[in-house]
N, C-alpha and C positions, 0 to 999 in steps of 0.2 A: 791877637796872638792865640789867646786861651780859644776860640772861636774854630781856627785852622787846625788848632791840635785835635780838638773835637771831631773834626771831619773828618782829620787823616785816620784817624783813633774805627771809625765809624766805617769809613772807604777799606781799610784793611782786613776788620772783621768781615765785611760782607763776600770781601774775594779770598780771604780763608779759608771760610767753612765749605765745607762740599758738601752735597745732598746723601743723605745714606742710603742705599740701596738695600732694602732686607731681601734675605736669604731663606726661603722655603724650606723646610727639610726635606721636602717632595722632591727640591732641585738637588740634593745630595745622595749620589748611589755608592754605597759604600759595599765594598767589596766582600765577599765572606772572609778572606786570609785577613782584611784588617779587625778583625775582632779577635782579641786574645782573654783568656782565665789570667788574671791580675795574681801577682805572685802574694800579695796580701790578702786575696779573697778567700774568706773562711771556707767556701766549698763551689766548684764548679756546676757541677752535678748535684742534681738531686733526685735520688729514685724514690719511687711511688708504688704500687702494688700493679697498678697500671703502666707503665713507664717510667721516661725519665724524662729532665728537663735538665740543659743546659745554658748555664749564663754567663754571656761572657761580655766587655766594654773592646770599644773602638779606639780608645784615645792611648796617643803612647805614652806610659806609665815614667813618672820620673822613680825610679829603685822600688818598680810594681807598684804604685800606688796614683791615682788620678792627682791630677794637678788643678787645684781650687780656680774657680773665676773664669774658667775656658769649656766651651760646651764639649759635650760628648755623647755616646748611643750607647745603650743598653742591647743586645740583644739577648731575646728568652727564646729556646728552640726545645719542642716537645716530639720526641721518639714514644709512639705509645707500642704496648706488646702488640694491638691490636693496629692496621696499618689504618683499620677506617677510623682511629677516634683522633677527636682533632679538638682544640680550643675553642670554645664557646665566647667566653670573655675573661678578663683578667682586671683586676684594682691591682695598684702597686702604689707604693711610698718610702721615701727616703726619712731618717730622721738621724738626729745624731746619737750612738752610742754612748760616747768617752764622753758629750756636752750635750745637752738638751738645744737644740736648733728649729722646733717646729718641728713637724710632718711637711714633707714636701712631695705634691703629689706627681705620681710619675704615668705618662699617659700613655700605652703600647697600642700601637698599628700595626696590622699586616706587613711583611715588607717581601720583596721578591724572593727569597729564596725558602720559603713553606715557615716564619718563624716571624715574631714578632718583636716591633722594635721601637723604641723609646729614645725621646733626646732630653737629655737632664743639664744639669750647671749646678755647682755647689759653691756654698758662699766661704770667703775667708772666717779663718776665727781666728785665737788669741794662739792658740798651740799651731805649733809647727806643722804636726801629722795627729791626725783626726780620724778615730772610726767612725762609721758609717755603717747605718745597718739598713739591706735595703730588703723590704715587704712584698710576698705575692699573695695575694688570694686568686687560682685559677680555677674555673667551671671546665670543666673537660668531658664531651659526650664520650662515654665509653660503653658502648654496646645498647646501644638504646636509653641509655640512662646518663642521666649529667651525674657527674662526681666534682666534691669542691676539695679542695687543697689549699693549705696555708701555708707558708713555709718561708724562711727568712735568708740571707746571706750577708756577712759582714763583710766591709772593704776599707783602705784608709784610701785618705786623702791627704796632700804635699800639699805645704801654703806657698803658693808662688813667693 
């Protein structure tokens, strides 16, 4: 008896599970209208002597704020005074404000429409709504010369 249970126990697991198919972010074209300024984000914009820089997330905001445990995109979009200076390269990291969470690093690509763009995930915590403060260090050729920039923006996060 205990034999047959085992089996059936065994037989059912195997035709449960289904295989997971992962998902590229290369396979994910996200629109420019799906990226909005998050109503908790400390500042969209950020000007510079040389331009500006725009940041804005993909995912829709439960009351402006990202929802814990569900992935999402970053986009960073740089308007420079000058139309030839363009992004060299960029570091970025997440860490928590309100709770110490690690540095989490955040890693931007190219994306099609002249801006650069990042796929994050934040982890649950004990609080309900979580600040979050998220890091650039950007190189930017401006006129024959790289210029670096630091600059920061804060956002919350919903615990599912």
């Amino acid at each position: 008896m205990i034999r047959i249970f085992v089996v059936l126990v065994l037989m059912f697991t195997l035709l449960a599970c289904k295989p997971v198919t992962p998902v590229s972010s290369n396979d994910i074209k996200l629109q420019p209208s799906s990226f909005v300024c998050l109503v908790s984000q400390s500042q969209c914009n950020v000007n510079v002597d040389y331009g500006h820089f725009d940041i804005q997330f993909s995912q829709t905001a439960q009351e402006g704020k990202i929802k814990t445990e569900l992935p999402f995109y970053i986009q960073l979009h740089f308007d420079g005074l000058d139309k030839k200076s363009q992004i060299q390269s960029i570091s970025s990291y997440l860490e928590g404000k309100s709770m110490f969470m690690g540095k989490i690093p955040v890693f931007f690509k190219e994306d099609q429409n002249n801006g650069m763009i990042a796929e994050s995930l934040l982890a649950n915590c004990s609080e309900d709504i979580m600040t979050w403060r998220l890091w650039f260090t950007v190189e930017v050729l401006v006129a024959d010369k790289v210029e670096q920039q630091e600059f920061f923006i804060d956002f919350d996060s919903q615990r599912l």
